[in-house]
N, C-alpha and C positions, 0 to 999 in steps of 0.2 A: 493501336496497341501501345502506342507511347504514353498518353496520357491515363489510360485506364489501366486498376488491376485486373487480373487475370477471370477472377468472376465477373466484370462486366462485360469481357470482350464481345459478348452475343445477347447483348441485351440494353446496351445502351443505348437511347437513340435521341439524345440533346434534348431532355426533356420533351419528345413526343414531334422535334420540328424535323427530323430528317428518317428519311428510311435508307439510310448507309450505314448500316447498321454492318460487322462482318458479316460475309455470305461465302465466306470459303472454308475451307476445313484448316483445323487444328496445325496441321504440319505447316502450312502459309502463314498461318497466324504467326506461328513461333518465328517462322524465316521475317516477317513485316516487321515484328518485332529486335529481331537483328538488325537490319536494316535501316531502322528509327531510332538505337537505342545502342551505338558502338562510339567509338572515339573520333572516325570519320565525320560520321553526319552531328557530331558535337562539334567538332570543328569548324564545318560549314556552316553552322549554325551559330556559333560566335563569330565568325567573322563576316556576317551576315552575306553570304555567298549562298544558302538556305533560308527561306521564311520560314516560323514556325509553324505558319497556316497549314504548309505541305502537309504536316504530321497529325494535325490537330483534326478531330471527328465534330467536322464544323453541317449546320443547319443547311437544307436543300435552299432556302433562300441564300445561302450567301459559300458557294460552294467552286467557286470560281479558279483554277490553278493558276500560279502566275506562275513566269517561264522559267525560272528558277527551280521550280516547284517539278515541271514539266522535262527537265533538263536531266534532274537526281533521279525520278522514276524511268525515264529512258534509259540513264546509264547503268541504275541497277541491274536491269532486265539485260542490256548489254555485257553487264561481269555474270552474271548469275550463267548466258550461255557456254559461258567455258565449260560449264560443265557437258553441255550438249558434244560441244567439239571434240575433248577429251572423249568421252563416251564412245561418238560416231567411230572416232579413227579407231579407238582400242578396240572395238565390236570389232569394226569391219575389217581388219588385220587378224584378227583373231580367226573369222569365219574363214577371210581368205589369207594363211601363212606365206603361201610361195608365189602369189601373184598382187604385188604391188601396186600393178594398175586396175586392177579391180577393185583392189580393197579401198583406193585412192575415190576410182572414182563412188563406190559405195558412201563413202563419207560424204563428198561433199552432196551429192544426193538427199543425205539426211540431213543435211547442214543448210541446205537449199531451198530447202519446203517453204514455198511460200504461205503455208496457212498459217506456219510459227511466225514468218518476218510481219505477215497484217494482225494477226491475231495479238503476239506477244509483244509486238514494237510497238502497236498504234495504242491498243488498249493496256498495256504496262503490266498483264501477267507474266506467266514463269514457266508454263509448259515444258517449252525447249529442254528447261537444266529437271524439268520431270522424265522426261525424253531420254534426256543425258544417264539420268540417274538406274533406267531399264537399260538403256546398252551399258551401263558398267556390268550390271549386272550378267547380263548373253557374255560379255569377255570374261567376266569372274567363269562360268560356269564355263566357258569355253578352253580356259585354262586348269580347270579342274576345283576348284573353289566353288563349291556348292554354299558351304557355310557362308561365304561373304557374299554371295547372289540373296541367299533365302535374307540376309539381314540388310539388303537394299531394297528385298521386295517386301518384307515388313514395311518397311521407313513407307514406302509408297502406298503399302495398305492403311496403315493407320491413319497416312496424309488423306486417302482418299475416303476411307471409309469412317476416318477419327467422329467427324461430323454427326454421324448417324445413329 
């Protein structure tokens, strides 16, 4: 998403050499595009602490991440779960007000799932702060915030369904 405009996002594919073409919906796109395209990874990337290979929609032959490369996608995926944490605790407080060590251990419970740590660490998606982004929502609605639930479960419909 860095180097393309917004109409090629789903249809470029290096002149016909790679099929990594995007394959996820709309709402990721925009977030890859934050994530490629802020003051941070401009930074890293002048001071060559960042390759720009990471960012670039390079050919199946030559498609190789160097550790640098592998280092900024882990760490994203590591800030992006804040939003997971947030989420868990304020759900699960929310579900249970007067029992602390329930709601305690509810969190980490959801904080713990090991499908998010292989799923979203190893292969560098975003579930987890998808995850995160529905338990704001259970605590909006749990606090009586219907309106700010319905306009987190948009964000997540259009995210999932943007695509189709």
């Amino acid at each position: 998403t860095r180097h393309l405009p917004l109409d090629q996002w789903y249809y470029d594919d290096v002149d016909g050499t790679t099929v990594h073409t995007l394959d996820y919906p709309p709402g990721f796109a925009y977030f890859e595009y934050v994530l490629s395209n802020n003051p941070i990874t401009t930074y890293l990337l002048s001071r060559g602490w960042l390759d720009e290979r990471c960012l670039a929609l390079l050919g199946d032959d030559d498609n190789a991440p160097s550790d640098s490369c592998v280092k900024f996608q882990r760490t994203t995926v590591l800030i992006s779960d804040a939003v997971l944490y947030v989420g868990a605790w304020l759900a699960a407080h929310a579900v249970n007000p007067n029992n602390g060590q329930k709601a305690f251990v509810a969190a980490v419970l959801v904080c713990a799932n090991p499908g998010l740590f292989l799923l979203d660490h190893i292969h560098f998606q975003y579930n987890a702060m998808l995850l995160g982004i529905l338990l704001l929502s259970i605590w909006s609605l749990a606090r009586g915030a219907a309106a700010s639930a319905l306009k987190s479960t948009e964000l997540l419909k259009w995210d999932v369904l943007g695509a189709f």
